[in-house]
C-alpha angles and dihedrals in degrees: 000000000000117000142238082275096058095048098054092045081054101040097097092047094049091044086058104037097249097133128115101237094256101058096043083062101048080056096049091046086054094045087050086060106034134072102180094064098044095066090048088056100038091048091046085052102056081037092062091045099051090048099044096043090048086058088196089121103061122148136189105255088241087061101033109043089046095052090040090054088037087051093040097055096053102042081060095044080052094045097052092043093056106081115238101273085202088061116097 
């Protein structure tokens, strides 16, 4: 079974669907058994959706996709370096 690291490295991909189907479900089987990680996903969720339907924080794609893929990378960098809390 993955960890709370991989999920998180994994979080942006699986919040847009751009995750082979393996791997979505190795997600999913985690999220079934961890709470931890379901209220990171359901409060990045609502995070996403506030921010998206305010439409306040609209960038040019130019801006924004280069900053999203510059703040994922390293959130995952960040992610696979942390050690699983849940692990003895």
């Amino acid at each position: 079974m993955i960890g709370c690291d991989h999920f998180l490295a994994n979080l942006g991909d699986y919040l847009e669907g751009d995750l082979a189907a393996g791997v979505r479900q190795q997600l999913e089987t985690h999220l079934a058994e961890c709470r931890t990680c379901q209220v990171i996903l359901d409060s990045t969720t609502k995070t996403v959706k506030v921010v998206t339907d305010s439409g306040s924080f609209a960038l040019p794609s130019d801006i924004g996709e280069p900053l999203l893929e510059k703040i994922m990378s390293k959130a995952r960098a960040e992610a696979t370096s942390q050690p699983d809390s849940r692990k003895p």
